[in-house]
C-alpha positions in Angstrom: 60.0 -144.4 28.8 60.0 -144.5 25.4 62.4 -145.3 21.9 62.6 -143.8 18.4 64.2 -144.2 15.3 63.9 -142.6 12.0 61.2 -144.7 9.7 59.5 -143.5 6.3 56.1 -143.0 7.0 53.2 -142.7 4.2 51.4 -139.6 4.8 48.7 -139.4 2.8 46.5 -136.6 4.5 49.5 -134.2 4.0 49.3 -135.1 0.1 45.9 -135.2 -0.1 45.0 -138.8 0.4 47.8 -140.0 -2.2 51.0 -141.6 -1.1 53.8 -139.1 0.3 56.5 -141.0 1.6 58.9 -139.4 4.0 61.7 -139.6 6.4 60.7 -138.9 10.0 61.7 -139.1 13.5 59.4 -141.9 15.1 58.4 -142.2 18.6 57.3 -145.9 20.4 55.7 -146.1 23.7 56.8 -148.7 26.3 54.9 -151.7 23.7 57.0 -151.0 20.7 54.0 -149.4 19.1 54.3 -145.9 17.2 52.9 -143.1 18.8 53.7 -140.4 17.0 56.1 -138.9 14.2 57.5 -135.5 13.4 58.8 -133.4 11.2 61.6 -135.0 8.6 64.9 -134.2 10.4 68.1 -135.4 8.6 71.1 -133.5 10.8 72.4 -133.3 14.2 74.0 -130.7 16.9 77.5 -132.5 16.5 79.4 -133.5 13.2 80.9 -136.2 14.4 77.5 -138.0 15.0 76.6 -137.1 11.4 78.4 -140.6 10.8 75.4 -142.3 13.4 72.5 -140.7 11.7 73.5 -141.6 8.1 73.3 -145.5 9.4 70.0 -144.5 11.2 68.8 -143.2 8.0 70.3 -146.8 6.3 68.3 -148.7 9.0 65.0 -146.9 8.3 65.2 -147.8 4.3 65.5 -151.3 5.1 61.9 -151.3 7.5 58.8 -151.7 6.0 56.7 -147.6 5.1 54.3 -146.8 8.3 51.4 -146.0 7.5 49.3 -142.9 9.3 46.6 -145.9 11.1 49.9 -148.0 12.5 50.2 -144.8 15.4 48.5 -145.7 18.3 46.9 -143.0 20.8 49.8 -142.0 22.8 48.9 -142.6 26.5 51.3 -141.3 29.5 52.2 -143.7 32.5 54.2 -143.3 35.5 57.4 -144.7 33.5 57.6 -141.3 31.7 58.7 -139.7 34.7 61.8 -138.1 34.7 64.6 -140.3 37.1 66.2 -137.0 38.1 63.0 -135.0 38.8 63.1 -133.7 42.5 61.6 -135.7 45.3 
């Protein structure tokens, strides 16, 4: 199982080892630590959730910047089984 939320993370080796501070999607394992972040996404599928990612967005400015050695090494467990995989 795992969470994510949108966080601004400081990417440094996409700007050459200087600060470049971005908007990402952020992935948690089962801990609460970051595992991994992807490309900045801002939208959704469905306009009326526009209204849920623009407080998302709000959320992430008031959280401290990750930085790139906050990500752990993303390790898979039997809790990230899907529940509705056949048996």
């Amino acid at each position: 199982m795992f969470t994510w939320n949108y966080r601004i993370v400081n990417t440094k080796s996409e700007n050459g080892g200087e600060d470049w501070y971005c908007l990402q999607e952020v992935v948690y394992n089962k801990n609460g630590e970051p595992t991994g972040h992807g490309d900045p996404c801002t939208g959704t599928y469905v306009m009326v959730s526009l209204k849920d990612v623009f407080k998302m967005l709000n959320e992430a400015m008031e959280l401290p910047p990750l930085q790139e050695d906050d990500f752990v090494r993303y390790e898979r467990t039997d809790d990230d089984d899907d529940d509705d995989e056949d048996e």
